[in-house]
N, C-alpha and C positions, 0 to 999 in steps of 0.2 A: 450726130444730132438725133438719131432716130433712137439709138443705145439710151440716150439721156433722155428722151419724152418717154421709153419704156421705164426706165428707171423712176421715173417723175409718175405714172400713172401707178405700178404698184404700190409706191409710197403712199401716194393718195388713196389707194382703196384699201392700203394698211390702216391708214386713220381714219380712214371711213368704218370698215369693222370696228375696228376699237371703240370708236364714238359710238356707234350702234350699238357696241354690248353693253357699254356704260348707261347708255340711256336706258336700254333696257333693264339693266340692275334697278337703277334708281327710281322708274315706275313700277315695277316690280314689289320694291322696299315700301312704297308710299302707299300703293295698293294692301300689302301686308299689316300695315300701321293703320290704314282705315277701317278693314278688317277687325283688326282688335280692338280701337277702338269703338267702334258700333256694337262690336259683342255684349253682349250682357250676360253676367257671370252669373251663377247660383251655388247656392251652399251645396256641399257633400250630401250623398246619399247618407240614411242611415249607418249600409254595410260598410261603409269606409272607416265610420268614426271608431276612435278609439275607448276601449270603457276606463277612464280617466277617473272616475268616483268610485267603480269599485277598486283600481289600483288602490287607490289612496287612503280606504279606507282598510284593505288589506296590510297595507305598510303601517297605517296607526295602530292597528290590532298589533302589528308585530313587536312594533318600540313599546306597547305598552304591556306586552308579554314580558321583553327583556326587561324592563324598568321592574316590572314584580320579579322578576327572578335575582335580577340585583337586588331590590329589599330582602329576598328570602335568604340570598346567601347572606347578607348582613346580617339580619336578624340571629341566623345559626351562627354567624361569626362571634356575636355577642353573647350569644348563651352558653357557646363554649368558654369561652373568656370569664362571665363569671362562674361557672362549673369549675373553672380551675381556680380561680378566685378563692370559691369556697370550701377547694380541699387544701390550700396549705392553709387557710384558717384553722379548720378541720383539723387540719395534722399537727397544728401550732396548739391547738385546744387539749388532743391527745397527748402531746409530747408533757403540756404542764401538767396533766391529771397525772401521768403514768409519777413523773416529778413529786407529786406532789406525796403518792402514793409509795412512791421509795425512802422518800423521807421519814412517814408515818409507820412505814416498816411492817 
């Protein structure tokens, strides 16, 4: 009988701790949430922020470097193209002269 009321009392002060730390969490937690919410926030220091305008305006600089550099190669792609254009003309122009000039003897 006495084995069983020992057994019976630490049971109970096992769920006594227990209960006790739980409570304790749980005003703890509601303590922490009151906390936050009462806080009142503020925006970022200066030193935090990021410079977001001059990124931005760096990367537009950059596409619109690339963007003329693609014109420029086009452009030269084009000029080449009719430069060759205008030598088989050129050499279509020569071949009848010379033609024209074997004939005439």
């Amino acid at each position: 009988r006495v084995e069983q009321l020992k057994y019976d009392v630490q049971h109970l002060q096992t769920a006594l701790r227990n209960f006790q730390h739980r409570r304790y969490l749980r005003e703890q937690q509601e303590r922490q949430r009151e906390e936050l919410l009462a806080r009142s926030f503020t925006t970022n220091d200066s030193d935090t922020t990021i410079p977001i305008d001059e990124t931005l305006q760096f990367n537009e600089s950059l596409q619109n470097a690339h963007r003329g550099m693609d014109d420029l190669i086009g452009s030269g792609t084009n000029i080449l193209q009719g430069l060759r254009d205008q030598r088989v003309t050129l050499k279509g122009t020569q071949k009848k002269i010379l033609d024209i000039a074997n004939t005439l003897g």
